[in-house]
BALUMVEX-998710 format. One record per residue: residue in three letters; residue number from 1; x, y, z of N, C-alpha, C in turn. Coordinates in steps of 0.05 Angstrom, whole numbers, plus 32768, in hexadecimal, padded with zeros to 4 digits. Atoms other than C-alpha are relative to their C-alpha. Example, Ala and Ser with C-alpha at 12.3 -4.5 7.8 and 13.67 -1.06 7.14 Angstrom:
2
r/k/n.x/n.y/n.z/ca.x/ca.y/ca.z/c.x/c.y/c.z
ALA/1/8012/7FE8/8000/80F6/7FA6/809C/8012/8018/8000
SER/2/7FF0/7FE8/7FFF/8111/7FEB/808F/7FF1/8016/800E
***
This chain:
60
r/k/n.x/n.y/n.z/ca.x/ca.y/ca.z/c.x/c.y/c.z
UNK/1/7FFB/8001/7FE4/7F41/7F7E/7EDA/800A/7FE4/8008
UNK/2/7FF6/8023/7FFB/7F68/7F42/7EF6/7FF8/7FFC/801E
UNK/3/8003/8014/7FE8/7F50/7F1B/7F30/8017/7FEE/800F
UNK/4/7FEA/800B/7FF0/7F8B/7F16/7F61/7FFC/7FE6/800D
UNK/5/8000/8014/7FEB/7F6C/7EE3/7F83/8003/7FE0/7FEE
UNK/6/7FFE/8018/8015/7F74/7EB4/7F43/8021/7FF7/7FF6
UNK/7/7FEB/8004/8013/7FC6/7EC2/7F2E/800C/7FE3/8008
UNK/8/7FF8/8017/7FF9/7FE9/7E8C/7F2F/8022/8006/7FF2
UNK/9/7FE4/7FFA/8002/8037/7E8A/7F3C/8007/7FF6/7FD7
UNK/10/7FF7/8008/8015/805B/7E93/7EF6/7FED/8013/7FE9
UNK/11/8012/7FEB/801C/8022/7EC2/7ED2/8010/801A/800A
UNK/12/7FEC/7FE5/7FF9/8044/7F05/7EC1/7FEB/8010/8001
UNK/13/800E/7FD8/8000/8030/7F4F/7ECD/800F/8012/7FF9
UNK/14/7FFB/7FEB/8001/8038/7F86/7EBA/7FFD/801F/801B
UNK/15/7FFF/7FEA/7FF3/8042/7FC2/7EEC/7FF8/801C/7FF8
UNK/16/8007/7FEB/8009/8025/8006/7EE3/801F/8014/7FFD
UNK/17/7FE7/7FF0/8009/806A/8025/7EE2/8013/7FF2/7FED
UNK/18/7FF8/800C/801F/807D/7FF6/7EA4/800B/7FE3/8002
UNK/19/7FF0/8016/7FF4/80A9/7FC1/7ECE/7FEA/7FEB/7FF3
UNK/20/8017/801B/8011/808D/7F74/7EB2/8015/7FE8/8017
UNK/21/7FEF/8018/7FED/8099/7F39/7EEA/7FEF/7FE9/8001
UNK/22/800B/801C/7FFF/807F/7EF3/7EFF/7FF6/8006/8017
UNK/23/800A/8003/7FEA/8057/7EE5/7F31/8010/7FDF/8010
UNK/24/7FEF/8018/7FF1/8080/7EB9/7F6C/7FED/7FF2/8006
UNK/25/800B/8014/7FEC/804A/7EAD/7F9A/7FE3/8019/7FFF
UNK/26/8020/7FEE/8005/7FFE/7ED0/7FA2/7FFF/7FFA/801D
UNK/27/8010/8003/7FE1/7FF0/7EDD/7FE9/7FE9/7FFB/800F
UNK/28/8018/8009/7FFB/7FAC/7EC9/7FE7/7FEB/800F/8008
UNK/29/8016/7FE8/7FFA/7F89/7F13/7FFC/7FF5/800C/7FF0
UNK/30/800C/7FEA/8016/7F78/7F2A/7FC4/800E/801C/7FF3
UNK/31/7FF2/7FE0/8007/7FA6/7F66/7FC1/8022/7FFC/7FFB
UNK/32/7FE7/7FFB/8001/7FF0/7F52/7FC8/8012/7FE8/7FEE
UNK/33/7FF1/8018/800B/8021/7F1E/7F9B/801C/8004/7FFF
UNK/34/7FED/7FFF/7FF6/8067/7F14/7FA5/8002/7FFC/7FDE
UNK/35/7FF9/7FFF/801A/8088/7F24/7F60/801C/8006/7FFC
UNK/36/7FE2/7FFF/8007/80CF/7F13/7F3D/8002/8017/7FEE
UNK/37/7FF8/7FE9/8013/80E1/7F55/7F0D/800D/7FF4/7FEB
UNK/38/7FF6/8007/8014/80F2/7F3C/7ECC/801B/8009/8002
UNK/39/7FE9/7FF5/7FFF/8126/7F6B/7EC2/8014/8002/8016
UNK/40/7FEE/7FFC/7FD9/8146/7F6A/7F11/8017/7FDC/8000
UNK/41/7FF0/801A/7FFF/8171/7F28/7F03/8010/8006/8022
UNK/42/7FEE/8002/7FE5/818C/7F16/7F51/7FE8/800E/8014
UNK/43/800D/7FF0/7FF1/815A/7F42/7F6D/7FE3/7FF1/8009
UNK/44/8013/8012/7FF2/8129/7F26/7FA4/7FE4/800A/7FF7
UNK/45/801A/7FF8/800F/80E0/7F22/7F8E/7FF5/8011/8014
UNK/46/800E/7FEC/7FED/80B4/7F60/7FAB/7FE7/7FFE/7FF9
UNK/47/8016/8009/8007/8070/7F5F/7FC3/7FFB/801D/7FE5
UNK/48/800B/7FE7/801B/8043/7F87/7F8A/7FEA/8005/800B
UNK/49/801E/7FFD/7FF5/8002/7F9F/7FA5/7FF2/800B/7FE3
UNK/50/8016/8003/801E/7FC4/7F99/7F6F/7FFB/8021/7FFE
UNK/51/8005/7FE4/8010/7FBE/7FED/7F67/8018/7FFF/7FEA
UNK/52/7FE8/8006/8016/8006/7FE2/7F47/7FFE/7FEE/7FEB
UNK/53/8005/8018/8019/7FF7/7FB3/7F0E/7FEE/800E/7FF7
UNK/54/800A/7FFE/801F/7FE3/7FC9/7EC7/7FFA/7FF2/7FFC
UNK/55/8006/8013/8017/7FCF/7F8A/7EB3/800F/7FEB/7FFD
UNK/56/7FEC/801B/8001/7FE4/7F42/7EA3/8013/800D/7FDE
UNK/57/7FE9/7FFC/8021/8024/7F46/7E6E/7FFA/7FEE/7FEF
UNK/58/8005/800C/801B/801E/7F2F/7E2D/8013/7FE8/7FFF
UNK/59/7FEE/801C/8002/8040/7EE7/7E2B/8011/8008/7FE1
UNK/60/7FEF/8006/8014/8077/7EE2/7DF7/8003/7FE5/7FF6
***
């Protein structure tokens, strides 16, 4: 279980529908983080709300 209220811009996730992004910015409620999409090059970061997240991604 990850504790939203801990990410810190730059830790990745994973998304329950497979997508893998960064965290921009953590809104500080507990529930929502503004996230860049790995794969979306150009494309503006969207919030993510914490039911959507599988899980922190595996660092490379």
């Amino acid at each position: 279980m990850i504790n939203f209220m801990q990410l810190q811009p730059g830790q990745r996730l994973k998304l329950r529908d497979g997508r893998v992004g960064s965290v921009v910015e953590n809104m500080g409620d507990g529930i929502w983080v503004q996230v860049a999409m790995t794969e979306s090059d150009g494309d503006e970061p969207e919030l993510v709300h914490c039911e959507e997240v599988a899980g922190l991604a595996d660092s490379d």
